[in-house]
N, C-alpha and C positions, 0 to 999 in steps of 0.2 A: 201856475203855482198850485200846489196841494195836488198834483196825478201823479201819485205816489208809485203804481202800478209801469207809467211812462218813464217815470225817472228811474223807477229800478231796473228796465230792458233798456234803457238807453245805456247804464252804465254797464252790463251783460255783455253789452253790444262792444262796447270799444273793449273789452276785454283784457283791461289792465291792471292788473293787483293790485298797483297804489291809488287807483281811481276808485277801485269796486271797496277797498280797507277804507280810505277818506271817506265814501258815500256810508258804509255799514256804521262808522262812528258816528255819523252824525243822526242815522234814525234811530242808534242807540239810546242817542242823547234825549229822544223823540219818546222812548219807552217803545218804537216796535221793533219788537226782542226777534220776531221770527222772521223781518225782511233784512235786518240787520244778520243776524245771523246763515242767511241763505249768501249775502253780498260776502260776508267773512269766509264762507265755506268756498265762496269762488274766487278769494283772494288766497287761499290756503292757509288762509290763519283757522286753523281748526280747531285749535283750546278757547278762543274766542265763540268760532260758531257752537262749537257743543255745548259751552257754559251758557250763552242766551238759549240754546235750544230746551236744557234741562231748567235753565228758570223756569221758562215759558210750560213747561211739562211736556214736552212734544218731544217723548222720548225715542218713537221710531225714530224721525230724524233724527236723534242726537247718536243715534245703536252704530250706522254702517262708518260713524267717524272715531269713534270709542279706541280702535285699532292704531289710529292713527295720532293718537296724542300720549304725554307719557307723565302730562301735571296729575299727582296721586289723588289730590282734592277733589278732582272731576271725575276722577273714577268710582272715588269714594260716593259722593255725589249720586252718581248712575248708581250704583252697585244699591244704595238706600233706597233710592227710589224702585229700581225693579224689585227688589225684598217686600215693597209695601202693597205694591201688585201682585205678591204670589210667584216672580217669574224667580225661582231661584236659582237654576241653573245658570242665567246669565246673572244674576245677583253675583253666583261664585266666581264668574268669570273676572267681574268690575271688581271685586276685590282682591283678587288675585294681584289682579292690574296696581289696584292700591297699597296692596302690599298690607292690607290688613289679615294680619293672620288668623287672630281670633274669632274674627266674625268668619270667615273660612271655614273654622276649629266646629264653630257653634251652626252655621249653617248645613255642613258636613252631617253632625249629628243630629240637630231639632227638625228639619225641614229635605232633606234631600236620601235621609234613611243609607248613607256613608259612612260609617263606621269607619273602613278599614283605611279610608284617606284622611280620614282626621287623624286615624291613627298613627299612619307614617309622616303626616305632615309633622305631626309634636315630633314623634322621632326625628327626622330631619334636621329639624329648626331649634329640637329644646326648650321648646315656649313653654315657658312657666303659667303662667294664666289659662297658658290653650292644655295642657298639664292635667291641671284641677279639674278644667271642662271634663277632660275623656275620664278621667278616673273615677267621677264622678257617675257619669253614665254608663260605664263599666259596673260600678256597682248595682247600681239601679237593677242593670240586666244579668246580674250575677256570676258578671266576669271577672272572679275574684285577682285572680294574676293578672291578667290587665290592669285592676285595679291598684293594685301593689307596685307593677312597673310605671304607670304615669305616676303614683304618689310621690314616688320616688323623683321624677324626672321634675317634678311641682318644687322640690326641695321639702318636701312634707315627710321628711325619714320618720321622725318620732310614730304618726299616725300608718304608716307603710308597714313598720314592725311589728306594730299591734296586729294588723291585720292579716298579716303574714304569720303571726303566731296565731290566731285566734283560730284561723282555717287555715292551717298547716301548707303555707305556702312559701317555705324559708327559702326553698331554693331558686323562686323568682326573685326573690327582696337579697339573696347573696348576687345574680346575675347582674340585678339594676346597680349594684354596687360597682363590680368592679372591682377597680386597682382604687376605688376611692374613700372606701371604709375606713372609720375611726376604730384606734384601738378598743373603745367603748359598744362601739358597733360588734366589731367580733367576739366581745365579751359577749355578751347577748348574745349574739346567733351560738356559740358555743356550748352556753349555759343550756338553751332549747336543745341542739343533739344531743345534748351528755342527759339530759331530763328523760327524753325518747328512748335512750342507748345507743345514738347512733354515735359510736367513737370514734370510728375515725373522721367524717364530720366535724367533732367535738372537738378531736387534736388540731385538727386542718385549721380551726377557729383560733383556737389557742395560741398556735405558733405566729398565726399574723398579728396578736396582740403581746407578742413577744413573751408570755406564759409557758414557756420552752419546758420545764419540769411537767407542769399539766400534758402537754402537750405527748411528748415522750410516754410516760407516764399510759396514757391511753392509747397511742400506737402499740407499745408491746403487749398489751392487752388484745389487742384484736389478734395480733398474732402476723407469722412469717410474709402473708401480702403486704403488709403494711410496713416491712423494713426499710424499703428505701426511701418513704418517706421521714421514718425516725432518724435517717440516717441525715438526710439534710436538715433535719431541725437539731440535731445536734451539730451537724457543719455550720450554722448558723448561731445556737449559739456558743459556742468554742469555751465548755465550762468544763473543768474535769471532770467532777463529778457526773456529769448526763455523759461522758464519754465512757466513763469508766462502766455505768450502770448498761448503758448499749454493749460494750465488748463482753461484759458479762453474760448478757442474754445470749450474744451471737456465738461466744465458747460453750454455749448449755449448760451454763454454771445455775442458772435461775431455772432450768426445766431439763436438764440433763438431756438435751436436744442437742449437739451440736451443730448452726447453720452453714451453710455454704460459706467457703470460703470467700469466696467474689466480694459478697459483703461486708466483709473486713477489709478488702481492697477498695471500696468506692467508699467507705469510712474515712481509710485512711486519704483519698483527696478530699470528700467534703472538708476534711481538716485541712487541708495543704500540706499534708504528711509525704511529700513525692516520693521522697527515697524508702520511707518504711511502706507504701504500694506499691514500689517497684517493684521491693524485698516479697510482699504478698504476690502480686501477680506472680514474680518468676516461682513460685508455690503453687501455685493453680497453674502456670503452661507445664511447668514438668508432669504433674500430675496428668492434663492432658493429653499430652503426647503419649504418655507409659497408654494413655488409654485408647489411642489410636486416634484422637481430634485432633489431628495435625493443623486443620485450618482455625479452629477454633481458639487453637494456643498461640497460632501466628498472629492473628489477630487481636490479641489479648496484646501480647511483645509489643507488636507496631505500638498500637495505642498507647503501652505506656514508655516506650521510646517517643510519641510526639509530644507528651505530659513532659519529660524531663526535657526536653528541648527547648520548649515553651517557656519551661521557668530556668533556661541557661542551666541546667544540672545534666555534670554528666551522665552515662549512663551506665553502669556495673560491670564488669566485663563479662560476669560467668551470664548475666542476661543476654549482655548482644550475642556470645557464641551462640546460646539456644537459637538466638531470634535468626539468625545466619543461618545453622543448620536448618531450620523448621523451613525461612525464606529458599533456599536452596532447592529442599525437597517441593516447596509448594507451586514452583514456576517447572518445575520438569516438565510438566504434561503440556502448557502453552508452548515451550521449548521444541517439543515435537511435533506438536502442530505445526509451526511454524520450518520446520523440516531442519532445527539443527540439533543434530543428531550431537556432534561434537560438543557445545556448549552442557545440553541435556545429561552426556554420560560424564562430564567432568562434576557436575554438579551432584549428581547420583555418587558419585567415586567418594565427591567430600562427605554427602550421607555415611555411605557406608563403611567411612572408617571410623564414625562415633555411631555406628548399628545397632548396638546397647541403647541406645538412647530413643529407641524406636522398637520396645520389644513387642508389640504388637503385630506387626506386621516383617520382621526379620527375611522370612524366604521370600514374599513378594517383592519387598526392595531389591535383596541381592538377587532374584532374575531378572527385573529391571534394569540391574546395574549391567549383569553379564549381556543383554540382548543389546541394550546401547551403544556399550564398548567395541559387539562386533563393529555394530552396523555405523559408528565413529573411528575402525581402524584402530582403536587400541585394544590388539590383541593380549599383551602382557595382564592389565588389569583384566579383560572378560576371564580369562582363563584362571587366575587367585583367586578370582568368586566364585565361579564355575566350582573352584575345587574344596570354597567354603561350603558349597550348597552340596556338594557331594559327601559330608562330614554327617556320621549316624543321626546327629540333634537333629540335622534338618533337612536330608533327602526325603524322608516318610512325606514331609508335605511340602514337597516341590510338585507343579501343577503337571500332568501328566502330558499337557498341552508343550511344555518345553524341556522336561525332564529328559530325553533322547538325545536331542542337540544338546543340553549340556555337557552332557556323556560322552560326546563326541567331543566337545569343546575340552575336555578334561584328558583324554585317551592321546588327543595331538596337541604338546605344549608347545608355544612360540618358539621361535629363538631367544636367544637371552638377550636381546637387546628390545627393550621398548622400542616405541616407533612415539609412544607420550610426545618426550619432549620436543622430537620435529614438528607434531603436529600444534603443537603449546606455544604463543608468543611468549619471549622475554622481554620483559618493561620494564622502567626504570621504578624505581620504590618515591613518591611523592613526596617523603620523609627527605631521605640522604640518595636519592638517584641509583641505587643497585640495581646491577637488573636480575630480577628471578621469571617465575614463570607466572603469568597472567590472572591464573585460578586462585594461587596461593595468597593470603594477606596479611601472614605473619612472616616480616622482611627479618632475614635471619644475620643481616648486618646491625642496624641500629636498631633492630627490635619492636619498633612500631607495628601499631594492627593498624592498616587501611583501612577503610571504608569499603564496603561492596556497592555495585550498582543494582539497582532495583529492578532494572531489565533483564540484566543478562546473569547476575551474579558475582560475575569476574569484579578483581582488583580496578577502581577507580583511580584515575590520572591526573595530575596534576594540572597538565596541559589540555585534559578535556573532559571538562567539569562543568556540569549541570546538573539541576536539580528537578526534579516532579512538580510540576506547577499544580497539581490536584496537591501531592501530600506533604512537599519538601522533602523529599526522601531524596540521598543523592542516585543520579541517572547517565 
């Protein structure tokens, strides 16, 4: 009785959990914390051994078990005690474990000279308390923006804007905002740019407090960079009046400037105006094209053929013709990559009987058109171009490069029969079933225009119909 030293190797010895747990309770009960605790730690009860170890203070022991338990109390526990030692670095670790943030927040900063982990920790986490910690010792160290972003993150707005006003720091205190600013908020930040002069700032504040006249109002003041943003502050708020006073500006009725047209097209969607931006775009592609931006007018069309699409409206007709033509012209050159010469000159053919439409570039299409044609086997057309480009207006600037073989091309006319239509399929019209030729997509029976495909050009089938999965365009 009392060989405490023999009773605790005896129980070691038989090596049974529930023997060495039964023995560890009972010298608990005894007050010895640290044979008790050695018996728990060999029974694997180790929230038990590490809570007698840490009574007992006998913190090495309690360190290599720390890892292995997940009660927060005990970590908190350890974490306090090694703090009162100096050890902070495992202090941060024990509370980590404990899931205390703040003390983290605070040891980070007072004791371990971390800043930049307390800092991401608040980010992270959002800890209001750990918030105040860093913004407060951001000031201290005269890290004004920091200061202003954790004020913020504390929920301490009121104090965040002072301070961001006081040392001109608005554009961290709009950051920490967000999508989450009160109209009252933007007032303020507005009122300081419009103070500064910084106006477009000032409108940008304005329009998110829904101050749409203010707003406006000082867009057109700064001037032409700032129009598309006028432009959605009046898509936004859909008042006549700020519509009227924008188309004003944009016709240089207010500064006898008039702006690009584009901008009265992207007016007119910010409003949901589809059909009166069609009406504008196909204004600007014609204009385009006269100017030789063939791509840049195509792309204008497409775009606003997927706008009326989108809102089920149809589309204009004298629009799609451009967008066809322009489409036509714009696929030649992959056409001949792709070595078809035949699709390539049928497409150039439908250019160049609206050739007017393209006066930019006139002799360089119709020699494109005649070199196609040879090299497609449709001599009838090569030779009618051949003998357009031969006409006073526009031999002088046919390329010296092909001017010769035209000459030749012109000197020996075909026979009178096309070779076209053998080499042209006839299909049935999608509408009423006629059949015409392939290229063509005004059906001269029931008068329907088909669709074109986006690949090739040619008339679209009823029977083999698909669509562009990038653009929905039919394919």
């Amino acid at each position: 009785m009392g060989d405490l030293p023999r009773g605790m190797q005896m129980a070691f010895d038989l090596n049974d959990p529930a023997v060495c747990r039964d023995c560890a309770a009972v010298l608990h009960k005894m007050k010895q914390y640290v044979e008790a605790a050695q018996l728990y730690e060999a029974a694997g009860s180790y929230d038990q051994a590490a809570s007698l170890y840490i009574l007992d203070l006998n913190f090495d022991a309690a360190a290599p078990l720390m890892a292995k338990i997940s009660t927060p109390k005990l970590h908190l526990q350890f974490a306090k005690a090694k703090e009162s030692r100096g050890s902070y670095q495992d202090a941060l670790i024990a509370y980590e474990r404990a899931r205390d943030l703040d003390s983290m927040v605070r040891i980070c900063l007072d004791n371990l000279n971390q800043p930049q982990k307390a800092f991401q920790l608040v980010r992270e986490t959002r800890l209001a308390s750990g918030a105040e910690r860093v913004a407060e010792y951001c000031r201290k160290n005269g890290n004004i923006s920091g200061a202003v972003e954790f004020l913020l993150l504390a929920k301490n707005t009121d104090e965040a804007f002072l301070l961001a006003e006081r040392q001109d720091e608005m554009a961290t205190f709009e950051a920490g905002l967000g999508d989450h600013g009160t109209q009252q908020q933007h007032r303020a930040i507005a009122k300081y740019y419009e103070q500064r002069n910084l106006l477009a700032n000032a409108a940008k504040h304005y329009a998110l407090c829904e101050e749409y006249p203010t707003a406006l109002k000082l867009y057109l003041k700064v001037g032409e960079k700032e129009i598309d943003h006028a432009i959605e502050v009046v898509g936004k708020a859909r008042n006549d009046s700020l519509t009227h006073t924008l188309i004003d500006y944009l016709m240089g009725e207010t500064d006898n400037v008039p702006k690009d047209a584009n901008y009265v097209y992207r007016l007119h969607k910010a409003l949901g105006n589809y059909m009166q931006a069609a009406g504008t775009a196909h204004i600007i592609a014609k204009q385009e094209q006269e100017m030789g931006n063939y791509k840049q007018a195509h792309q204008l069309l497409f775009r606003t053929y997927q706008d009326l699409k989108s809102q089920k409206l149809a589309l204009p007709q004298e629009l799609w013709r451009r967008l066809m033509l322009l489409h036509s012209y714009v696929i030649v050159k992959r056409l001949v990559k792709a070595g078809d010469h035949h699709s390539a000159a049928i497409m150039l053919v439908r250019v160049a009987k609206n050739i007017q439409q393209f006066p930019a570039h006139i002799v360089p299409i119709l020699t494109s058109v005649v070199i196609e044609c040879q090299r497609a086997k449709m001599p009838g057309e090569s030779y009618q171009y051949a003998c357009t480009l031969m006409k006073p207006e526009y031999r002088k600037d046919v390329s010296e490069q092909y001017k010769k073989k035209i000459e030749n091309i012109v000197r020996k006319p075909p026979p009178e029969v096309d070779q076209r239509d053998a080499l042209e399929a006839s299909l049935p019209c999608m509408y009423c079933s006629f059949n015409f030729a392939e290229s063509q997509l005004d059906c001269l029976n029931c008068k329907n225009i088909s669709p074109f495909c986006i690949a090739s050009g040619m008339r679209m089938l009823r029977e083999d119909w698909s669509n562009c999965p990038a653009c929905g365009f039919p394919a």
